[in-house]
N, C-alpha and C positions, 0 to 999 in steps of 0.2 A: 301413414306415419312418416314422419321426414327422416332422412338418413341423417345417421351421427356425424359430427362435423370432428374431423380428423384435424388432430393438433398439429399446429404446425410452429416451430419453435422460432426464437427469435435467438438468429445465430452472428456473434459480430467475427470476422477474421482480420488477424492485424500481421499482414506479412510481406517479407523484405522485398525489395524492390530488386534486386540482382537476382535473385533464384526463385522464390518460392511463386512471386509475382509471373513470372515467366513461363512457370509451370503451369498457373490459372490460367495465363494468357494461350498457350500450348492445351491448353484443356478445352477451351472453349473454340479456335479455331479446328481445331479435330472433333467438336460436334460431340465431347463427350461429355453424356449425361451425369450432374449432380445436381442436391436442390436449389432452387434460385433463390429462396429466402433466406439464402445467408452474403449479410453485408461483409463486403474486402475496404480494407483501409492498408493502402500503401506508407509501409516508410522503408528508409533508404539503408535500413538493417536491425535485423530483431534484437538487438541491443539496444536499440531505442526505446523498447517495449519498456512504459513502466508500471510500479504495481498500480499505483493510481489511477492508470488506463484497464487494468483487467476490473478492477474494482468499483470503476464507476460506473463499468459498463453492466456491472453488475444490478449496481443500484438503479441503475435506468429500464430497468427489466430485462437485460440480454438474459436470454438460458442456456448458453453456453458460448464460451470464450474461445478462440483459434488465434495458435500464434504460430506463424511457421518462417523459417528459415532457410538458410542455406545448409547442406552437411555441414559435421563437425570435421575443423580442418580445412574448411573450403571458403572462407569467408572473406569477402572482398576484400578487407580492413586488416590491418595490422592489429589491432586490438580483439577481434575475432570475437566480436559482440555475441556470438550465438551462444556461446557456453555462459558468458553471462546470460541471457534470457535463460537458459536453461537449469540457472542455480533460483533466476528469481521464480523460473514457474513450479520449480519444487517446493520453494518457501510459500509461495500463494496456495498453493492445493493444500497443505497443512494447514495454512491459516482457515482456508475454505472449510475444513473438516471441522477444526475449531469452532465454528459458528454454525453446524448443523449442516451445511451445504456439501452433497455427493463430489468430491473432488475433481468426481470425472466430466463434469462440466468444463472444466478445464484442463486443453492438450495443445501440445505442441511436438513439431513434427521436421523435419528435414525434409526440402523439394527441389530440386536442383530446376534449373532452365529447361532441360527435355525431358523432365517427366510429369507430363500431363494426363498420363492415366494413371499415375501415381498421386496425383494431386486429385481426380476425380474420385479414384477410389476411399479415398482420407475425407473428404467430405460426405460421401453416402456411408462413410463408418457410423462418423461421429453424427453428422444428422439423424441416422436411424436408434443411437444410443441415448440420443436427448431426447427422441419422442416417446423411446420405454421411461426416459426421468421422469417426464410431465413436466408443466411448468415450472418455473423455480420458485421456490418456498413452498408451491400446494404439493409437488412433487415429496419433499421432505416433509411435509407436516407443521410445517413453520408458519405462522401468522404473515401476511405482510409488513404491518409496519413493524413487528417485532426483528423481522431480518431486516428490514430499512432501518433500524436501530443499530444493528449490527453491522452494519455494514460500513455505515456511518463512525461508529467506534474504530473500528480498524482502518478507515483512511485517515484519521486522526489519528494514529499512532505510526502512520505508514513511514517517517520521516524517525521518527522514532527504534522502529524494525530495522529499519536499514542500519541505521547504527549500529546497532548493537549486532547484527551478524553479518556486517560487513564483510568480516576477514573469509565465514564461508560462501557469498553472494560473489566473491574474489576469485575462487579456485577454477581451477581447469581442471574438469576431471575430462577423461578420454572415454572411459567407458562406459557409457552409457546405465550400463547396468549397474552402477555406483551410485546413482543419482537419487535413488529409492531410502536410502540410509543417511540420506545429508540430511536432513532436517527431521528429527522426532516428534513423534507425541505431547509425549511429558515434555521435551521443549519448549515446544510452544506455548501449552499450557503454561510451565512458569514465567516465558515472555510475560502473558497477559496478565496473570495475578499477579508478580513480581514487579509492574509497571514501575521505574522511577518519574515523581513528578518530584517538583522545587516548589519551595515557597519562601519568601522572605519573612522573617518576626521582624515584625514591628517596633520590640523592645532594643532591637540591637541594631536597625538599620540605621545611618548614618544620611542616607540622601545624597551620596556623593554622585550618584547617574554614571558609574563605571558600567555598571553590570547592564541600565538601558544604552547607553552606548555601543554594546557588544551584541547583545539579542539580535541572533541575524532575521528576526521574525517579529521584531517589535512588539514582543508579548508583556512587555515591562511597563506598566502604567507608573506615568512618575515625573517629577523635574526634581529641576537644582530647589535643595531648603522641602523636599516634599516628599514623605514618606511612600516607597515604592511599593506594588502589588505587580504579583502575576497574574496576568490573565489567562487562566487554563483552558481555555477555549483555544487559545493560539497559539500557548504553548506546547513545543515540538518535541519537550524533553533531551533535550540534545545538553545538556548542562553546562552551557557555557556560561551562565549567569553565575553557579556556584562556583568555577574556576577565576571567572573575573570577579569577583568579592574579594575585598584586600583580608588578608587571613586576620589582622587585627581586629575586624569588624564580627568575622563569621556572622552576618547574617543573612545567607541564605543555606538554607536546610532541605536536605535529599530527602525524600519519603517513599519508600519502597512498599509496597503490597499496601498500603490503609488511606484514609481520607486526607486530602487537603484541609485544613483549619479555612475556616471562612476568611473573606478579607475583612477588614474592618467596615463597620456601615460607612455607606455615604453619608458625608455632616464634619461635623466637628472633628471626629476623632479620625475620618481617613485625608481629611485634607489638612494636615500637620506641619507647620515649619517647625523645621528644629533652629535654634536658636544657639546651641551649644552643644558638643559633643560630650558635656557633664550629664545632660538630659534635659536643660531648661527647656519649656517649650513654650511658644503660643499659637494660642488658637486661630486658625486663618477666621 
């Protein structure tokens, strides 16, 4: 009988190039043992980390995320990008729970320059916790593509998320142990059923191309004289489209928690010149 073949995870590490980086380096010249299947990607401060990067690497099969830094307080930069990372990987482990996925897939950690058996011992933590997870999704009981579904929705909103809790993705908290109560449950939860999308009616659009003009994502199908759609596929929800709509028009509409209205088919009725602002129209 052949021996059971022991899991072995796929581990990505994304950590700052002044400290945490130093410490791997100081980990491996002192010969001290961690597992070697976990990939390091250097950047030049875990502020750089975005959600996008924990998320994609999700989707690509990592089963478990590392992001490590400098202490808090000790950061090369005047801007002290760690406490940012540290607001964003709180907000990611909520959203992780969100979608079924054990949060604790994803950690992050402070490593200075001289601590290499600091840094050795943070990677046989977290590798030996991700091989009780099992793999990601079979681990939780989750389908593949139905978490590739999922996963997918949430970087599609990820531009979206940031928005909307920016001001606490902002803060400095110092004590660490404050970080646990930044971001809720039932928050998040209302993030995602609460979603604002936009759409333009048709009945009131104008065609003036203010609104594609502004779309810093070019989600605005449309010209001069040609009745405009969102394409929610691209759309970011970031609502500049409804801000830039001249108020005499009002036509575009916030939709909160329900469906987008379809666009108009393709044909006659979505390729529209308007002819007069009374409503005359003809048909392209």
């Amino acid at each position: 009988m052949s021996a059971e073949i022991k899991f072995k995870p796929r581990l990505l590490g994304i950590i700052c190039n002044w400290c945490c980086y130093g410490g791997a380096d100081l980990a491996g010249v002192s010969r001290f043992q961690y597992p070697p299947y976990i990939r390091l990607v250097r950047v030049m401060c875990s502020g750089r980390v975005d959600m996008k990067h924990i998320f994609r690497a999700f989707a690509q099969g990592a089963d478990g995320v590392f992001i490590g830094g400098c202490h808090l307080n000790d950061c090369h930069y005047i801007t002290n990008g760690n406490f940012a990372a540290a607001n964003m990987v709180q907000l990611c482990k909520k959203i992780l729970e969100h979608t079924g996925v054990n949060p604790e897939r994803l950690r992050i950690e402070w490593v200075s320059a001289g601590e290499g058996i600091r840094f050795a011992n943070i990677m046989n933590e977290f590798a030996g916790r991700i091989e009780k997870l099992g793999p990601l999704g079979r681990g939780e009981g989750i389908d593949e593509n139905v978490l590739k579904s999922r996963f997918e929705e949430v970087t599609g909103l990820i531009p979206y998320i940031k928005l909307e809790k920016k001001k606490k993705l902002a803060l400095r908290i110092e004590d660490p142990a404050n970080y646990d109560g930044l971001f809720t449950s039932d928050e998040i939860d209302r993030l995602f059923n609460e979603t604002a999308s936009y759409y333009i009616d048709p009945e009131k659009c104008r065609a003036c191309s203010i609104c594609a003009g502004r779309c810093p994502e070019e989600a605005i199908i449309g010209a001069k004289k040609q009745i405009h759609v969102i394409d929610q596929e691209k759309c970011i929800k970031c609502g500049t489209c409804l801000d830039a709509c001249p108020p005499r028009f009002s036509a575009v509409i916030r939709i909160s928690g329900g469906p987008v209205p379809p666009p108009l088919p393709v044909g006659d009725n979505f390729y529209t010149i308007i002819k007069s602002r009374a409503g005359e129209v003809m048909q392209r």
